[in-house]
N, C-alpha and C positions, 0 to 999 in steps of 0.2 A: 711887563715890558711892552711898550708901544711897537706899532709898526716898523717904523724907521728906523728902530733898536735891533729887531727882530732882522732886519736885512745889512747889517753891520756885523753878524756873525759871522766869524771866518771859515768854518771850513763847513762841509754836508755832515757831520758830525756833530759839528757843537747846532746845527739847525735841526737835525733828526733828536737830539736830545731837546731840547728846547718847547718841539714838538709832544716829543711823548709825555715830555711833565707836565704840559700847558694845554695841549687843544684836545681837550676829547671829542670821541665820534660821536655824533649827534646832530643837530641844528636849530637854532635858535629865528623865532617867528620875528615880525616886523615889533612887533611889545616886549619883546626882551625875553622871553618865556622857553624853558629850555626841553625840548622836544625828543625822542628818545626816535632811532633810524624808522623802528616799526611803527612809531605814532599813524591812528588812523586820520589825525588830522595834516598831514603832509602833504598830502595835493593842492590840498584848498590854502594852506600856510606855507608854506616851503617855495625860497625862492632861491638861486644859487649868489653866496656870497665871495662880493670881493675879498682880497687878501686882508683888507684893512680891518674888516669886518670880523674875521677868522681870528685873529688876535686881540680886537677886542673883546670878542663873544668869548674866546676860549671853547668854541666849538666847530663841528664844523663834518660832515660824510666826507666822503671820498671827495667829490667832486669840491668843494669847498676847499681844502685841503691841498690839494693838488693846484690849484689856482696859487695857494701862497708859497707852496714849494716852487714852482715855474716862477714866479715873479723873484725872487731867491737868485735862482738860480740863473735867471736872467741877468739882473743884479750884478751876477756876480762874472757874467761873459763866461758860463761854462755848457757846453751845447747840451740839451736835453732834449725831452719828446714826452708827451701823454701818450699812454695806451690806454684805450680803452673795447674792454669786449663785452659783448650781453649774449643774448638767445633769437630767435627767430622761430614762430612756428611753424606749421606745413606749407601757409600759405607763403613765406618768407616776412609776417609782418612781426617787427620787433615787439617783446612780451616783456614783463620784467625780469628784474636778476640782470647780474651783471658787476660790473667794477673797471675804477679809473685810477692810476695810478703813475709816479712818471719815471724815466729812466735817463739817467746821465752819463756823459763820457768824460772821460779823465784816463789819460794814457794808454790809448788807443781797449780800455774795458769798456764796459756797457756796465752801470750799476743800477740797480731795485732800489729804488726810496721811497719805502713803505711806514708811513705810521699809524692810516684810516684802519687797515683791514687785522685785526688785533693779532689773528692766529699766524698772521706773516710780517708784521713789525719791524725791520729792521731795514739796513742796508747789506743787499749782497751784493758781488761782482763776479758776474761771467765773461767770459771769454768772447761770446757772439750774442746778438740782441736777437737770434732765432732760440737759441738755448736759455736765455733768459725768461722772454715770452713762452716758450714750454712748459717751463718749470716753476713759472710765477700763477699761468694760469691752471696747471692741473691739479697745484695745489690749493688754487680757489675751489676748485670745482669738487676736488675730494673735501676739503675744509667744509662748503657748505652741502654735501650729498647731492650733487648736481653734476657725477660723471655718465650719467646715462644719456644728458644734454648734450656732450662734445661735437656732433655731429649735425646740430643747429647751433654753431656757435658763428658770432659774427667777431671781427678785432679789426679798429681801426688804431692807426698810427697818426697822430700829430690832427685826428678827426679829417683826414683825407685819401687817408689808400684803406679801402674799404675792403675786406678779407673774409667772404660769407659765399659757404657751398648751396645755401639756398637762393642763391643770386647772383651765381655766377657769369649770366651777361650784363649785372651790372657791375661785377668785380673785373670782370677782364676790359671792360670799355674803360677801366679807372688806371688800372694797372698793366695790363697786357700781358700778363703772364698768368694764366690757366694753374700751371703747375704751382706756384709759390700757395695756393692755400691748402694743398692738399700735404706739401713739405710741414706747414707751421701746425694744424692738425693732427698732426704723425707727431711732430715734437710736445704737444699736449699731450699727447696717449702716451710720449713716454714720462713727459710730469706728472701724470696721473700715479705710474707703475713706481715712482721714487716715495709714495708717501702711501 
């Protein structure tokens, strides 16, 4: 399926299937060559691909990925958002680990459109997008044994409201509320406690 094909699909359904039969996790270098996430060559090769690319490669991480769902869903006039969160060490500077993923509204719900990260694959729909991000990320974190990390966790939204306790007068200068990271932290420890 071409591009142009691939954004002619009608619903986030028949694009979440589509996805799961066609792109796997991965990415492919500037030679065509198909790279597997942990590859030690990924620094030096790894560049982030457009959507168009994503479908022709039939590859693609997270962030790959997420570019052709957003373009989608774009596409298709239905409001979405990336999230994305990582880690921060003592000093506050960003380490790896992490993940991007995006979430859509449709009928005043918040939905998960997950196909990159295997062990959370699907679409769910909650109720509030604090409840979503709790529970999407704690079961990242228990998923890759990374709940002792919660507490250097960073989560941006749409890559502009910046959401990090080890930076909290850069998070309050962004957003102005102190208290909303210590809220969405609380709802991860309770993601954490569902899995």
């Amino acid at each position: 399926m071409r591009y142009e094909e691939v954004l002619q699909l009608n619903t986030p359904d028949q694009l979440w299937k589509y996805m799961h039969e066609n792109i796997k996790y991965g990415w492919t270098n500037k030679k065509g060559e198909f790279r597997e996430y942990n590859d030690s060559r990924q620094q030096a090769e790894y560049y982030l691909h457009s959507p168009q690319e994503t479908v022709e490669r039939k590859s693609g991480i997270c962030g790959d990925q997420v570019l052709l769902e957003k373009a989608w869903f774009n596409h298709h006039n239905i409001e979405n958002h990336i999230i994305s969160f990582g880690f921060k060490d003592e000093n506050g500077k960003r380490i790896g680990g992490g993940h991007v993923f995006l979430v859509y509204i449709m009928d005043k719900k918040y939905y998960y459109f997950e196909n990159a990260f295997a062990p959370c694959a699907n679409i769910i729909k909650f109720d509030t997008l604090r409840e979503l991000i709790g529970t999407v990320i704690g079961a990242y974190l228990v998923a890759t044994n990374n709940t002792e990390r919660v507490n250097r966790l960073f989560i941006t939204i749409d890559g502009h409201l910046s959401i990090s306790n080890d930076t909290k007068k850069d998070y309050a200068e962004t957003i102005n509320d102190k208290d909303v990271y210590e809220k969405y932290i609380e709802d991860v420890k309770k993601g954490i406690k569902k899995f």
